[in-house]
GULUMDREN-635571 format. One record per residue (C-alpha): residue in one letter; x, y, z. Coordinates in steps of 0.25 Angstrom, whole numbers, plus 2048, in hexadecimal, padded with zeros to 3 digits. Layout:
! GULUMDREN-635571
AXYZ...
***
This chain:
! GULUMDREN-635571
X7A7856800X7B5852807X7B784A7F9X7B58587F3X7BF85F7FDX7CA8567FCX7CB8557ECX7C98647ECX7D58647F7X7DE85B7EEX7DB8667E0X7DE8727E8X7EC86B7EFX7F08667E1X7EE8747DAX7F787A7E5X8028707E1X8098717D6X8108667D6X81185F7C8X8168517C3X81D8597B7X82785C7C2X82A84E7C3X82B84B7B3X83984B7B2X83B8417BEX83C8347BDX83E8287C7X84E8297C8X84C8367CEX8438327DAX84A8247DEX8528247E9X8578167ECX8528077E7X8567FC7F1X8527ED7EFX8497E87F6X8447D97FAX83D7D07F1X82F7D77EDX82D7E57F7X81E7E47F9X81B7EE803X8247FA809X822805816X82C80F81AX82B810829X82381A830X830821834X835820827X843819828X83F80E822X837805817X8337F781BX8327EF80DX8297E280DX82F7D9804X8287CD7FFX8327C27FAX83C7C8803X84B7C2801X8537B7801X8587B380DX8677B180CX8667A5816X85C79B812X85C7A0803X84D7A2804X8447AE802X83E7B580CX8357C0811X83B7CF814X8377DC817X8427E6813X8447F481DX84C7FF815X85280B81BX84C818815X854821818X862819815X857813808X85E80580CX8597F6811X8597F781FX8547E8824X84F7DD81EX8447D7825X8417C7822X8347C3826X82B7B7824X8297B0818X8197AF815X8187A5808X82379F800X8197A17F2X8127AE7EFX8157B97F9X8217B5801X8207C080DX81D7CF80FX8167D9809X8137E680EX8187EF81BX8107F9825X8147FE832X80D7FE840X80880B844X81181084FX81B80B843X8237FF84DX8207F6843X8227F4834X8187E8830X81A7E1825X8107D681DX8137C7819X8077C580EX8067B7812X80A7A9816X80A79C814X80C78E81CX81A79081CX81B79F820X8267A182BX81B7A9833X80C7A8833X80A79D829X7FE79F81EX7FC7B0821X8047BC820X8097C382BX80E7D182FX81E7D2832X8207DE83EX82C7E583EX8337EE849X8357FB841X8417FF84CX8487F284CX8427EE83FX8407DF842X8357D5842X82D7D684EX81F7CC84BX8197C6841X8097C8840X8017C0838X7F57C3830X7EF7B882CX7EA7BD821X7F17BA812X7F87C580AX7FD7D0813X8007DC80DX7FC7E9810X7FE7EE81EX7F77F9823X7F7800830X7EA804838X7ED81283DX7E881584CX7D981584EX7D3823853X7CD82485FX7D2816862X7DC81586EX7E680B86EX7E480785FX7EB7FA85CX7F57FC84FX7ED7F4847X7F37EE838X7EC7EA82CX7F47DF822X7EB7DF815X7EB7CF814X7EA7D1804X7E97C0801X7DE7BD80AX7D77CB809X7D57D081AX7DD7D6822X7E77D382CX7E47DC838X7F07DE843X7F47E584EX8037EA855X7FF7F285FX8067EA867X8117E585FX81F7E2865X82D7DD862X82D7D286CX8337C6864X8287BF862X8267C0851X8187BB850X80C7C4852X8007BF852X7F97C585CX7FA7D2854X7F07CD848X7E27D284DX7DA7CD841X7D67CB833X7CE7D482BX7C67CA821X7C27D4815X7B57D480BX7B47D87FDX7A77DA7F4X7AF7DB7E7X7B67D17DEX7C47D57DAX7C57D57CAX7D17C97CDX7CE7BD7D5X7DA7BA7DFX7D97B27EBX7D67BE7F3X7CA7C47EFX7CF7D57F7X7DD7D57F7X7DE7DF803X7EB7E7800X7EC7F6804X7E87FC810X7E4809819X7DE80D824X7D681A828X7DC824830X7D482183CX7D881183AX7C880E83BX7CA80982FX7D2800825X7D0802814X7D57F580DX7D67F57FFX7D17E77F7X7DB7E57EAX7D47DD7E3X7C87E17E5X7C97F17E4X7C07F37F2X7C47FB7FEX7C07F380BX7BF7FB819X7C37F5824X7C07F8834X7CD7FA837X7C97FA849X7C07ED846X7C97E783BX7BC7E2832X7B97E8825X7AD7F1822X7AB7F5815X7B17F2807X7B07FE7FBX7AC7F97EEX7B97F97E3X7BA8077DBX7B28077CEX7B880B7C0X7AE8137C0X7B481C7CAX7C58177C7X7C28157B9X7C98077BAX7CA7FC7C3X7D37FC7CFX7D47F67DCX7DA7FA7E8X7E87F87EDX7EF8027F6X7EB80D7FEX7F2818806X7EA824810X7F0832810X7F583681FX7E683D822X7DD83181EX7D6839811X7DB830807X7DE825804X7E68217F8X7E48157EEX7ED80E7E4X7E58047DAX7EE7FA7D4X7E47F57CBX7E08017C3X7EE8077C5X7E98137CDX7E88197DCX7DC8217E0X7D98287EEX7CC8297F5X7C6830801X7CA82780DX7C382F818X7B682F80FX7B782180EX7B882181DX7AF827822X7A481F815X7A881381DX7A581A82BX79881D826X79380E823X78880982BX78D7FC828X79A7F5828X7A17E7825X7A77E081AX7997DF811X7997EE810X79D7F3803X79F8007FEX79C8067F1X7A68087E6X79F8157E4X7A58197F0X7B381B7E9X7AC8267E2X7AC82F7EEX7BA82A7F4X7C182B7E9X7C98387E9X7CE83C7DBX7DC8437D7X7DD84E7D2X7E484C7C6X7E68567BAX7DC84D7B2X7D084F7BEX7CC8467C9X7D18387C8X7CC82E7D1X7D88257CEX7E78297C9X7E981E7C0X7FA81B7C1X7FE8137B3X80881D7AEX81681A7AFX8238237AFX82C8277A4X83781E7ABX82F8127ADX8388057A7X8297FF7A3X81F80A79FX82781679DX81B82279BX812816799X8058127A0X8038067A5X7F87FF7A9X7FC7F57B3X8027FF7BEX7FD7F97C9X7FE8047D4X7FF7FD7E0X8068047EFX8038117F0X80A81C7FDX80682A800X810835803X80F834812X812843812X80884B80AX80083F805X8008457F7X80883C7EFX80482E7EDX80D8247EAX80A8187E1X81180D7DDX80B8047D1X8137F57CFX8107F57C0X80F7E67B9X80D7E27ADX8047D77B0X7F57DB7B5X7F27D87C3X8007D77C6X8007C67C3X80F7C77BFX81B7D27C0X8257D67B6X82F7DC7BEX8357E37B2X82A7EC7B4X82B7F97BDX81F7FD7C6X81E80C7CBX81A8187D6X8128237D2X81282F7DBX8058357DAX8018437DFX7F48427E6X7F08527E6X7EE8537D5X7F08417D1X7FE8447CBX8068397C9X8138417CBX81D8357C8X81E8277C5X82A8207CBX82F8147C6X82E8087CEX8357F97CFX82D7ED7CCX8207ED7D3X8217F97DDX8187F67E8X8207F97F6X81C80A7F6X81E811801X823820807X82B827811X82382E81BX82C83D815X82683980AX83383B802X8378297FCX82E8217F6X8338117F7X82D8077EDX8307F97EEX8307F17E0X8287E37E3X82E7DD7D8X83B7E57D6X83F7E57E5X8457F27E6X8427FD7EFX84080B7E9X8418197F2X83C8257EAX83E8337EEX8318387EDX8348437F6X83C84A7EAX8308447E0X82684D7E8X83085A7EBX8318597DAX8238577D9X81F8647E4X82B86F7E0
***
């Protein structure tokens, strides 16, 4: 019955607005790009600051250090209201082969502390050998305070638990998705401080080791892949998503130990395989938003409902498995011209795309995904397109994109034109620029979509 209220809640507010994506025909991406700055070698992960000054930029291959000649790890900050480089950061070097550093970017929950991941290391890592590590930085004076280390392999995602109801003096408790050797790192900085001393391990609490039921269609040497991340509301609980397999695994997010995996969605519900990649939450905790990089699509399903169905277990523990049926009552569809649709398949490209110009194209490859953070009705997605399944080799003449989708009727109101693999995403908390990061292209984007959305709502 809540289902029914919510869909009939989202018709109703979309047949008051009469906004429309013919308002934006005559638009192309010129007319919405601010500024392009160059960024490090390959941006992976970026987050504007909860005060909104600036972007903190992970970069994986960094720069050349004009010293030593080598190459070395960064993490770039930007002004956002100047829209130039601030500082450069250089952190420590993980592997020389394969991922040389950092990866993705969070922030503490009092905001103190930006935290940035190094996937992983080797026997020669300056820090931690053989692990990845988390790199904390003092948003006031924006330098290096510690180094924790996960020990886990492949740290990318950072997610931050919010505080715990009913729990007094709830520790700030950090999850690093460890995406190589499928767990998660679990840390806490409660108690961080800038005291000189970089290495922090007393702040790592624990490895979460995760189970999967499923076998992922592509063998890799990591059978989950844990990349995106998010908590419930209340922060009881932690929702990681498996890449390769297309599961959903909850975690007890107070006893750090998972509970429960949800069986990959069927084609017979998307109509076409997909796994899971990203996730976002709207501010109340309703919904939760998913992109699907295999499949080329995003979907959203019923976060509270799925809640309160794992609440409602009489048992819990890595061995429980949900069914796939389930999906058929999260699952909230859009309410598109063309009827309900589960999913909002995104393989059209725009009129001034340089590759497929009013084409489709099937190897999109949706990946980062933001909400508005101001109504929570426009979502934000930006797709790396390759040429190449499974993204085994990039072409960098090829031009990814972000589509900007309008939640309350499915519209895809624009497609903006992105660099070469677009995969940092993220948004002013005014809600008004858009930055992307080109992997490949190492360019930063900012996009006034505060002047898209006023065109889009006149």
């Amino acid at each position: 019955m809540r289902r029914q209220f919510l869909i009939l809640g989202l018709v109703l507010y979309s047949c008051i607005v009469n906004a429309t994506a013919r308002d934006l025909e005559a638009f192309s991406t010129k007319d919405f790009l601010k500024k392009i700055l160059p960024t490090g070698c390959q941006p992976k992960g970026a987050r504007v600051s909860p005060d909104g000054k600036h972007l903190y930029l992970a970069e994986m291959c960094g720069k050349i250090d004009q010293k030593t000649k080598k190459r070395v790890p960064t993490a770039s900050i930007y002004d956002l209201e100047k829209m130039t480089l601030a500082k450069t950061l250089v952190t420590p070097v993980g592997i020389r082969k394969g991922i040389l550093a950092n990866t993705e970017v969070d922030f503490s929950y009092d905001g103190k502390w930006a935290l940035i991941a190094r996937a992983e290391g080797d026997s020669e890592s300056e820090v931690y050998q053989n692990q990845g590590l988390v790199t904390v930085v003092n948003t006031k004076t924006q330098k290096i305070a510690k180094y924790i280390p996960t020990y886990g392999q492949g740290a990318k995602i950072i997610a931050t638990r919010p505080a715990i109801s009913r729990m007094r003096n709830a520790p700030q408790v950090i999850y690093v998705a460890n995406y190589f050797s499928d767990d998660i790192s679990v840390l806490d900085v409660t108690n961080l401080k800038d005291d000189g001393k970089l290495k922090g391990d007393e702040h790592f609490i624990k490895r979460v080791s995760l189970t999967t039921h499923f076998k992922a269609p592509i063998e890799h040497g990591y059978k989950i892949a844990p990349r995106g991340m998010a908590f419930s509301p209340d922060g009881k609980y932690a929702f990681v998503l498996a890449t390769e397999t297309g599961s959903l695994l909850i975690v007890d997010s107070v006893n750090h130990r998972q509970i429960a995996e949800l069986a990959p969605i069927g084609n017979d519900v998307a109509g076409r395989a997909l796994n899971l990649r990203h996730i976002v939450v709207t501010k109340d905790g309703s919904l939760a938003y998913l992109s699907h990089m295999r499949g080329n699509a995003v979907s959203r399903i019923n976060l509270r409902a799925l809640t309160q169905y794992v609440e409602s277990l009489p048992q819990k523990g890595p061995d429980v498995v949900l069914p796939a049926t389930l999906w058929n009552e999260l699952l909230m569809p859009f309410q598109t011209a063309n009827g309900p649709q589960n999913i909002l398949i995104l393989e059209d490209y725009p009129a001034d795309h340089p590759n497929f110009p009013n084409k489709k194209w099937p190897l999109a490859h949706p990946n980062t995904i933001v909400l508005d953070p101001i109504q929570n009705r426009y979502l934000y997605v930006s797709s790396r397109t390759t040429t190449v399944e499974g993204d085994t080799s990039v072409d960098a003449r090829v031009s990814g994109k972000i589509d900007v989708v309008d939640t309350q009727n499915g519209a895809r109101i624009i497609t903006l034109v992105g660099g070469a693999q677009p995969t940092a995403l993220d948004i002013t908390p005014d809600g008004k620029t858009l930055i992307s990061g080109a992997l490949i292209g190492a360019k930063l984007s900012f996009f006034d979509v505060g002047k898209l959305i006023k065109i889009y709502e006149k």
